[in-house]
N, C-alpha and C positions, 0 to 999 in steps of 0.2 A: 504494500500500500504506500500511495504517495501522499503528498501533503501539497494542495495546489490553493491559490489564494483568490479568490472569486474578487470582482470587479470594486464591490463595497467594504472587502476589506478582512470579510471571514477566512477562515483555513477550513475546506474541508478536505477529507481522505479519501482517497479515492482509491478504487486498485487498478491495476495500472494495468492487470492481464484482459481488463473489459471496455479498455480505451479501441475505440474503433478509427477515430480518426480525429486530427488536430489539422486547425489550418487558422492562419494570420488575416483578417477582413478588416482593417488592421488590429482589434483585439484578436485574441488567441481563442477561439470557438472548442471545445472538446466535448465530440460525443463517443458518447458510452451507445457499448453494444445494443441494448434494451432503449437507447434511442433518446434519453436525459442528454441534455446537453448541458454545458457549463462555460460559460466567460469569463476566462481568468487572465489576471495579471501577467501570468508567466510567459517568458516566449515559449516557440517551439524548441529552441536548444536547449534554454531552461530544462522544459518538463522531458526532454529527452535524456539530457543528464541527471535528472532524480531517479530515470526508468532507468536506466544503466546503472548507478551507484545501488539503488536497492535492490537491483540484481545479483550485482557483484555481492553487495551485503550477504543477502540470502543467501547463495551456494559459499560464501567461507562459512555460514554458519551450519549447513547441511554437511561440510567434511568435518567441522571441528566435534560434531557429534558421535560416539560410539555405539553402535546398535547394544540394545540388552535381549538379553533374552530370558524366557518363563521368571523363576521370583529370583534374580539378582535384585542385589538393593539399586536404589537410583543415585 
């Protein structure tokens, strides 16, 4: 999930696997899958580089994890 800043000044969260498409008119339009759309602040590099950093985020934290299995402790 990202954190994109709507026109009035909110943060909302978004995730970022349901972004369907962003484009510049010259705000930043982003619709979602399900067809909500949102006017934010951010550019397109912007919100491309929060989807890239919280990617990268995410899978260092999927390797830094060690599978358990049946009752090991946690």
């Amino acid at each position: 999930m990202i954190i994109l800043t709507k026109l009035g000044g909110k943060e909302i969260l978004v995730n970022e696997r349901l972004i369907e498409s962003a484009k510049e008119t010259p705000d930043t339009v982003v619709t979602m899958s399900g067809g909500t759309t949102y006017i934010v602040s951010e550019t397109l590099d912007e919100i491309m580089d929060k989807v890239l950093e919280y990617n990268r985020l995410s899978k260092r934290d999927i390797r830094s994890r060690k599978p358990r299995f049946g009752n090991e402790p946690e």
